[in-house]
Structures are given as structure tokens and as C-alpha cells.
C-alpha positions in Angstrom: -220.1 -170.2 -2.5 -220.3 -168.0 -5.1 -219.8 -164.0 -4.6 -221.1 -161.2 -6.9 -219.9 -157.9 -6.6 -222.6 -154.9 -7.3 -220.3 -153.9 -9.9 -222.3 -155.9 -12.4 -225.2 -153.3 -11.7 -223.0 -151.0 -14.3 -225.1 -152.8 -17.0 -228.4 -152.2 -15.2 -230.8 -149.5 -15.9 -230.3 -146.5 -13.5 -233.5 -147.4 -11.8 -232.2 -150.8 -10.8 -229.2 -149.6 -9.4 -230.8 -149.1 -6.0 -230.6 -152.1 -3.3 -233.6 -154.3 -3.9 -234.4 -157.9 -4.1 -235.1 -157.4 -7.7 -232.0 -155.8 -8.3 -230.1 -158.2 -6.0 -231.8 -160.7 -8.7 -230.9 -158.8 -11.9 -227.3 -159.0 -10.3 -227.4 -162.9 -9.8 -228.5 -163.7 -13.4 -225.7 -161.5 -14.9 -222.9 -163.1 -12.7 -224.5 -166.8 -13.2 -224.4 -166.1 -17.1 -221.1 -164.4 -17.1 -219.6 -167.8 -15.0 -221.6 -169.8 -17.6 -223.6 -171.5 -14.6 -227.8 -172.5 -15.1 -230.4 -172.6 -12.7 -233.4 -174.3 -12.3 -234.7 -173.8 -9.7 -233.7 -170.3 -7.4 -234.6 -169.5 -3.7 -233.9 -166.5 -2.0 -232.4 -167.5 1.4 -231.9 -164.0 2.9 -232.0 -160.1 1.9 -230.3 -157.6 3.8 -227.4 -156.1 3.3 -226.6 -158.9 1.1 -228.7 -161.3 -0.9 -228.1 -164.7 -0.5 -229.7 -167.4 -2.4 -229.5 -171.0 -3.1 -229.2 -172.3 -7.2 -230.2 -175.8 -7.6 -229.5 -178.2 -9.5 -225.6 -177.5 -8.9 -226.4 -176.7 -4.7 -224.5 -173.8 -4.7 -225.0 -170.9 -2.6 -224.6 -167.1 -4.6 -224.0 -164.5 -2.3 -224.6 -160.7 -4.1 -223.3 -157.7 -2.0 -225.3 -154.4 -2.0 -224.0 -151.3 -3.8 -220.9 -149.7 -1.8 -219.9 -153.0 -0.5 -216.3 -153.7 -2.3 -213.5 -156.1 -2.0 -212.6 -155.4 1.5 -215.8 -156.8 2.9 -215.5 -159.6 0.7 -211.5 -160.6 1.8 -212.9 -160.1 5.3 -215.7 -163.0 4.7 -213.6 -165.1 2.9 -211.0 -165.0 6.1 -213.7 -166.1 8.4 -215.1 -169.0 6.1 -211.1 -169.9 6.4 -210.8 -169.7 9.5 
């Protein structure tokens, strides 16, 4: 699993910065590019207050988190995945 933090919404255009499935989106592509992953096909398993989707070919899931939502919450998920 793959997480994005909304901190890659600082390249965004102020309108995009609120929480959205298109900006959820615009947050994927920027992390998949910066990790130098490709997609062919995307689908959009679940929006609230993170967007979760599925990138195939590779299977692997990409979790974005909404604005506000920072490392903590993301050390907190990982520990339960661990556990």
C-alpha cells in the first residue's frame, strides 16, 4: 500500500486544494509520478476522508489522505496494518 500525504497539493492550483475526488486524483498522479510508478488502468475504491484507489497493472493499492491529516494519522495506520 502506497500512502500520499496532501502535502503534494502545495503544487496544486488554490482551487484544488479543497477535499475532492478530483483533487484526491490530482494528488495520486503527482505521487505516482514522483515514485516513478504507471497506471493503466485506475479505480477509485473509496472517498471519504481518504481516497483509496486501486492502480493496475502493478495491484497496488494508493491511499491519499485529505488536507489536515499528517504523519500521526498515518504512523497510527501503519501500527494497525502491523499489528
Amino acid at each position: 500500500m502506497i500512502y500520499l500525504y496532501t502535502s503534494l497539493m502545495n503544487n496544486l492550483k488554490p482551487k484544488e486544494v479543497f477535499w475532492s475526488v478530483s483533487s484526491a486524483l490530482n494528488v495520486l498522479n503527482a505521487g505516482v509520478k514522483q515514485a516513478g510508478l504507471t497506471y493503466d488502468t485506475l479505480e477509485l475504491i473509496r472517498f471519504g476522508t481518504a481516497a483509496t484507489y486501486l492502480i493496475q497493472p502493478a495491484n497496488i493499492i494508493v491511499r491519499v489522505t485529505r488536507p489536515g491529516a499528517g504523519a500521526d494519522l498515518l504512523k497510527k495506520e501503519l501500527q494497525i496494518i502491523a499489528w
